[in-house]
C-alpha positions in Angstrom: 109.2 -9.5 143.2 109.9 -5.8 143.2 108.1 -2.8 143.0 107.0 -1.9 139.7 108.4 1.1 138.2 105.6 4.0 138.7 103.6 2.0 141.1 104.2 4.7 144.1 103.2 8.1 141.8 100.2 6.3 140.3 99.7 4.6 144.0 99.1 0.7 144.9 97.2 -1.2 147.7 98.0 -4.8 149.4 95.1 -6.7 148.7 94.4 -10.0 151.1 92.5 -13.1 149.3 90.8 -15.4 151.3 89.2 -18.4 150.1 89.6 -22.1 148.4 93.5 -21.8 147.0 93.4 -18.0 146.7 97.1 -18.1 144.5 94.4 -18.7 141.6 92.8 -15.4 141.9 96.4 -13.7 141.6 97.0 -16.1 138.4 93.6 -15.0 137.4 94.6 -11.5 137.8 97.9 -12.1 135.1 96.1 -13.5 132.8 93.6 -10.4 132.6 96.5 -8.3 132.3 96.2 -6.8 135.7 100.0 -6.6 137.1 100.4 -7.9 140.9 103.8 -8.3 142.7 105.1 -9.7 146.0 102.4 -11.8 146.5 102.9 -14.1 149.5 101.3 -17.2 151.1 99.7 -15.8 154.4 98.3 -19.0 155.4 96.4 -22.2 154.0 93.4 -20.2 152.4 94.5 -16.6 152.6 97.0 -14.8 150.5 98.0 -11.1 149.6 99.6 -9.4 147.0 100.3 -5.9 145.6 97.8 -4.4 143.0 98.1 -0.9 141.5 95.4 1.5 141.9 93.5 2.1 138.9 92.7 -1.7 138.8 91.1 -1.9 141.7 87.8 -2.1 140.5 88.7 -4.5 137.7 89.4 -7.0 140.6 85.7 -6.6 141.6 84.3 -8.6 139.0 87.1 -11.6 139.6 85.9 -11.7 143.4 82.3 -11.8 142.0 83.4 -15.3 139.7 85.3 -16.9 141.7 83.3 -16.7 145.3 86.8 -14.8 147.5 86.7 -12.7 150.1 88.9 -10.0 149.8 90.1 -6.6 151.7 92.6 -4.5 151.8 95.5 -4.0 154.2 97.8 -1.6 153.2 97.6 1.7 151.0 100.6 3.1 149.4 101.3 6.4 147.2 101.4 9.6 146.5 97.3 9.7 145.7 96.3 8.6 149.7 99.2 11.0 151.0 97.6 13.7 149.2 94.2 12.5 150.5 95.2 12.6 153.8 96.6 15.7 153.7 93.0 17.5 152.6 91.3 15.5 155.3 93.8 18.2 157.7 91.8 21.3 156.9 94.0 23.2 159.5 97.4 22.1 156.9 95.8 22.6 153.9 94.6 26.2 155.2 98.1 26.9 156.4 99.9 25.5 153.1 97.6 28.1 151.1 98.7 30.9 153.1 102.1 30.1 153.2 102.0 30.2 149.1 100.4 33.4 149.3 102.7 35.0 152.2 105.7 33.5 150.0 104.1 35.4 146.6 103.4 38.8 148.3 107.1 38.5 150.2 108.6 37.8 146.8 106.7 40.9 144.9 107.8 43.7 147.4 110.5 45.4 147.0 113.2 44.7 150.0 116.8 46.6 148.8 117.2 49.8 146.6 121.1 49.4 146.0 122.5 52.9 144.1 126.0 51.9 142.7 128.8 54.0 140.3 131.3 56.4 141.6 128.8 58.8 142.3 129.5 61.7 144.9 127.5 61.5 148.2 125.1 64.5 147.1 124.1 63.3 143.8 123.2 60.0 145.6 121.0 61.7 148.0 119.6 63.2 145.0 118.6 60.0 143.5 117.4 58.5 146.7 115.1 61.6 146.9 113.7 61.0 143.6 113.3 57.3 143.5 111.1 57.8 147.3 108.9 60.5 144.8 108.3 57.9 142.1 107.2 55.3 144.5 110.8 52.8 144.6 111.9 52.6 148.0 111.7 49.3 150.3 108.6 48.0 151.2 107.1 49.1 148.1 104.3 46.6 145.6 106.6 45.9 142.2 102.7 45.9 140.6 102.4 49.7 141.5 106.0 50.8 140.3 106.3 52.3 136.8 108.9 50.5 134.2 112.3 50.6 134.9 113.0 52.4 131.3 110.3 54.9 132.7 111.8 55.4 135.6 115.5 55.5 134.2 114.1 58.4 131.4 112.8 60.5 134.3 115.9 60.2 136.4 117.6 61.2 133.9 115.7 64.5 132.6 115.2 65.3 136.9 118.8 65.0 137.7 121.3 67.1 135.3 124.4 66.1 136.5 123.8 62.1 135.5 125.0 61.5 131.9 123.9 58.2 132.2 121.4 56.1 134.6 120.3 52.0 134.1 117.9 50.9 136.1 116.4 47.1 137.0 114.8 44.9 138.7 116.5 41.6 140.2 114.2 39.8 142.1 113.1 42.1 145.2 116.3 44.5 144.7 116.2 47.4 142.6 119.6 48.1 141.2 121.0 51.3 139.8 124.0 52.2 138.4 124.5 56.0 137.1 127.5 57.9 135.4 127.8 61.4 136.6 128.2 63.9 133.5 131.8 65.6 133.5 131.5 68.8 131.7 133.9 69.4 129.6 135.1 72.9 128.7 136.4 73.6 125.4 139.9 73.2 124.8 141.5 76.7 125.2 144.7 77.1 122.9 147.3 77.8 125.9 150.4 80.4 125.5 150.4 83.2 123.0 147.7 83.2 120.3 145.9 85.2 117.7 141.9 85.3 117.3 141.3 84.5 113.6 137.3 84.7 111.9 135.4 81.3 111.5 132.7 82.5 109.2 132.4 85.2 106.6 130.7 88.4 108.0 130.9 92.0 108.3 132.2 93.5 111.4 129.3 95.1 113.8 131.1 95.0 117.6 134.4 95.1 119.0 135.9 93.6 122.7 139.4 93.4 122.6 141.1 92.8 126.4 144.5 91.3 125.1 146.2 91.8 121.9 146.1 94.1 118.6 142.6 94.6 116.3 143.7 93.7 113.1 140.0 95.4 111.4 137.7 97.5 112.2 133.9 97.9 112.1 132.0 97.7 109.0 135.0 95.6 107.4 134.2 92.2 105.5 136.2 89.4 106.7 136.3 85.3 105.4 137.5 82.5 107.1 141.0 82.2 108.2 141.1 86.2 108.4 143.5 87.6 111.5 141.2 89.7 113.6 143.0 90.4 116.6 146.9 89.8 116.8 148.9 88.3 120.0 152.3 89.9 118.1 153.0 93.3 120.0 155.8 95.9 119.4 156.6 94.1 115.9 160.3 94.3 114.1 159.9 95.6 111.1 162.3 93.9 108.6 164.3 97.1 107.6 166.3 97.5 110.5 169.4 96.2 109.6 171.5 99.1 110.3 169.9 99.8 113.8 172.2 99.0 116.6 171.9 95.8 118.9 170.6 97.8 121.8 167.5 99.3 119.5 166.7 95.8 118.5 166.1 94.5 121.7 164.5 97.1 122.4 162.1 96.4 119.7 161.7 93.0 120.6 158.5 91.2 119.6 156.2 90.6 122.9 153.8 87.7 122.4 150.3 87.5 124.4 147.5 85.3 124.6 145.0 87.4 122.6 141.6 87.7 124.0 138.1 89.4 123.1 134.8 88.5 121.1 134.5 89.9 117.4 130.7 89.9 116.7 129.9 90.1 113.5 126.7 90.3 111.0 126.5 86.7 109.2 124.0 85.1 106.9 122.0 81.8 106.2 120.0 80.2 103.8 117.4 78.1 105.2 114.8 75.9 103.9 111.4 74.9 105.8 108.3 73.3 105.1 104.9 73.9 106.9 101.5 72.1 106.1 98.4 74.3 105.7 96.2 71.9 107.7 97.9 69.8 111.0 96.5 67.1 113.0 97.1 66.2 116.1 96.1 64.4 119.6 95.4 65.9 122.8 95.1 64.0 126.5 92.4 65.5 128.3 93.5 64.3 131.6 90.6 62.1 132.0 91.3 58.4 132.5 90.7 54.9 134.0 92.9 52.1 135.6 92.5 48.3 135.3 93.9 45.6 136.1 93.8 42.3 135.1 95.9 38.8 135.4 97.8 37.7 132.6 98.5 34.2 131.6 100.4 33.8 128.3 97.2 35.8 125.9 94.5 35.2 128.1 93.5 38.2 130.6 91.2 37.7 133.8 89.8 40.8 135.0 90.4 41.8 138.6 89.5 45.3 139.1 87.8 48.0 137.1 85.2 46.3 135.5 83.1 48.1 132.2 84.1 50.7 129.9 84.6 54.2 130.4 82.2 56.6 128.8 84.9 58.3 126.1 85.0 58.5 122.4 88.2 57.9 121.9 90.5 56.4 123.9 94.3 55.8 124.7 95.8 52.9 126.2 99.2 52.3 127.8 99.4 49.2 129.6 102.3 48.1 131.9 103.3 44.3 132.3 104.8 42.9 135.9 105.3 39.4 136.4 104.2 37.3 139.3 108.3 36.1 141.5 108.0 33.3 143.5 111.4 33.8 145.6 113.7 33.9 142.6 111.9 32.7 139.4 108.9 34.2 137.4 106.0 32.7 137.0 104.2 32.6 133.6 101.4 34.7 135.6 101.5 38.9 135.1 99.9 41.2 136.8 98.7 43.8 133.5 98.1 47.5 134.4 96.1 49.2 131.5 95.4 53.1 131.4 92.7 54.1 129.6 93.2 57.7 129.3 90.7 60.2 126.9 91.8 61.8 124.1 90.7 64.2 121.8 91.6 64.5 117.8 92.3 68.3 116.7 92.9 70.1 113.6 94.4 72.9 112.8 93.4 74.8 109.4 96.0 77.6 108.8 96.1 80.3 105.6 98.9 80.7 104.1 100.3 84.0 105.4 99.6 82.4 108.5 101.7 79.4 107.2 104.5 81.4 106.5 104.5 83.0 109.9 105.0 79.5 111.2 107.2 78.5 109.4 109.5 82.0 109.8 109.1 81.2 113.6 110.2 77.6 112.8 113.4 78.2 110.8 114.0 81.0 113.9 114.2 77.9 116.2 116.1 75.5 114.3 118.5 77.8 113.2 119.2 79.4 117.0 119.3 75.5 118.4 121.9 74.8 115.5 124.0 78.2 116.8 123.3 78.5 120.3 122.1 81.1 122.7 124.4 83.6 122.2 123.6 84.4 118.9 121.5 86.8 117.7 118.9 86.7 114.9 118.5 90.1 113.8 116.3 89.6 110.5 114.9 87.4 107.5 113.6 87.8 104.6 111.2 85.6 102.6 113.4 84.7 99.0 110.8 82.3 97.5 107.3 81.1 98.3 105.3 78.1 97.0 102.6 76.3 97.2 102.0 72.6 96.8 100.0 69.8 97.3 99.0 71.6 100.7 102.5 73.0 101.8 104.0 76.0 101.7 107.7 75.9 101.0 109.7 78.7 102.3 113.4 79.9 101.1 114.4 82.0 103.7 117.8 84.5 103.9 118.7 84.9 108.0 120.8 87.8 109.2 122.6 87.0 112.6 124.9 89.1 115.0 127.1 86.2 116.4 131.3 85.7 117.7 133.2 84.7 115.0 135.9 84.5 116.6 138.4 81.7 117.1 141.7 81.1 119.2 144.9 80.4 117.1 148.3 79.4 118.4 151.4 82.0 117.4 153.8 79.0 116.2 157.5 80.2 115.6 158.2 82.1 112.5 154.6 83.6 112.4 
């Protein structure tokens, strides 16, 4: 008879019968329900036969009926290899720390790879900043910050990336970046006039190349010619002048250059609040950490809670590798940091200074540095439901100057 399916995971035991026709106890032992295979005839009064486990003890009581003597030779299974293997305290103690080598090993970080056709300095660069932040081999995942965290402050420390990912795979930290190409504004190439972009009213004056076309104090609106790449124009009443004094007169054609700054104006719009909340970080704060398993969160270091009223917390999730995989167990980092509720209670004069200093900062972001604010003035005031709106009128000194191409026939 052959092994029954299952009989080595649950484990089995050869059991030896001895007695007056012991091939009764086995039939005895069928007719109970208890399953026995390969049963043999050892001799005249003994035989054995194989008997699972868990029904050990059910055999007892057929022993105690029927007068047999019985013992038990051989012990098979998965539940007396694992028996004999805690009776080896010097294994077992080995085995554990081979887990836990294996877990630490598979939590540090072994390779920083930097790919991307970066040049060789702005590599360097990120090498030096990833050693600041803590990522270099040899370093506990558990203490690293995010890669999104890390990828937003590589980014804002290191100007000439456009673009940086960063992950984890397994004990390698991978990064790929894009350098940032600047790109200069396309210049109009060959001969060209400067023509206005907005309407304003002439203030300054820098003409290197070409002809001014106005002159300060003058109004100009979109579109108008300000500075002329035509020089030594022929004037279309010289019929009658000879061939030489034509080309002589011949139209020369430069790339015109110079900045027209002139006075512009905006309209802007803002809203401010007469009363504003907001949070403050005092610096103040607490770690713990704990081990995560699915909701359920064991405490492992920084026990109680921190004497502060109110409280903010930010709390990073790493999970336990084992070589390759990860487990369903996380290491949770919480910051408790303290934090403080303020509120700001303004009048409205002061209100409407904000907000002037407000619409000053929007409106230079939306033009750039090199313009000028020069003045505003308040057009309407009002108040409601706590807010003061503000139309404001914005005077600004700024280029308005813009390259056009001299196409034939202009």
């Amino acid at each position: 008879m052959k092994r029954i399916q299952g009989s080595f995971i649950r484990g089995y035991v050869r059991v030896i019968v001895k007695g007056h026709m012991p091939e009764i106890f086995f039939q005895e032992c069928a007719n109970r329900g208890i399953t026995v295979w390969n049963i043999k005839k050892e001799g005249k009064k003994t035989c054995s036969g194989n008997l699972k486990l868990a029904d050990v003890k059910r055999i007892k009581a057929i022993k105690r009926e029927k007068n047999y003597k019985i013992s038990f030779d051989q012990r098979r299974g998965y539940p007396f290899i694992f028996s004999q293997f805690l009776r080896r305290k010097e294994i077992v103690l080995s085995f554990i720390m081979s887990i836990f080598l294996i877990l630490f090993m598979s939590n540090i970080i072994w390779k920083v790879e930097i790919t991307g056709d970066l040049p060789k300095e702005i590599e360097e660069k990120i090498s030096k900043q990833l050693s600041q932040h803590g990522v270099h081999p040899g370093a506990w995942i558990f203490t690293l910050e995010s890669p999104g965290e890390i990828q937003q402050r590589l980014t804002e420390e290191i100007p000439e990336l456009l673009w940086v990912g960063v992950r984890q795979k397994g004990t390698t930290y991978q990064l790929e970046g894009v350098e940032k190409i600047v790109v200069n504004e396309e210049k109009v190439e060959g001969p060209r006039n400067l023509v206005a972009t907005k309407k304003g009213v002439i203030k300054h004056m820098y003409v290197s190349k070409g002809l001014p076309k106005v002159a300060i104090n003058d109004y100009v609106k979109p579109g108008d010619l300000l500075v002329s790449g035509t020089l030594n124009e022929v004037k279309q009443d010289t019929e009658d002048e000879d061939e030489e004094k034509k080309e002589q007169k011949e139209p020369v054609l430069v790339a015109a250059e110079g900045e027209i700054i002139a006075s512009t104006w905006y309209e802007v719009e803002v809203t401010v609040p007469l009363k504003k909340n907001y949070e403050l970080l005092t610096g103040k704060q607490e770690k713990k950490y704990y081990l995560g398993i699915s909701d359920f969160r064991l405490p492992v270091w920084g026990f109680g809670s921190p004497e502060f009223e109110e409280i903010h917390r930010d709390s990073t999730e790493t999970a336990v590798r084992f070589f390759k995989w990860d487990l369903p167990i996380k290491v949770v980092e919480t910051t408790l940091s303290e934090k403080e509720y303020h509120e700001i209670e303004r009048t409205q004069e002061e209100a409407v200074q904000a907000g002037i200093e407000q619409a000053k900062e929007e409106l230079q972001l939306q033009l750039g540095p090199d313009a000028k604010i020069t003045s505003e003035k308040v057009l309407h005031e009002s108040l409601e439901n706590g807010k003061v709106k503000l139309y404001l009128y914005m005077t600004v000194e700024e280029n308005i100057a813009k390259a056009q191409p001299i196409t034939q026939g202009d």
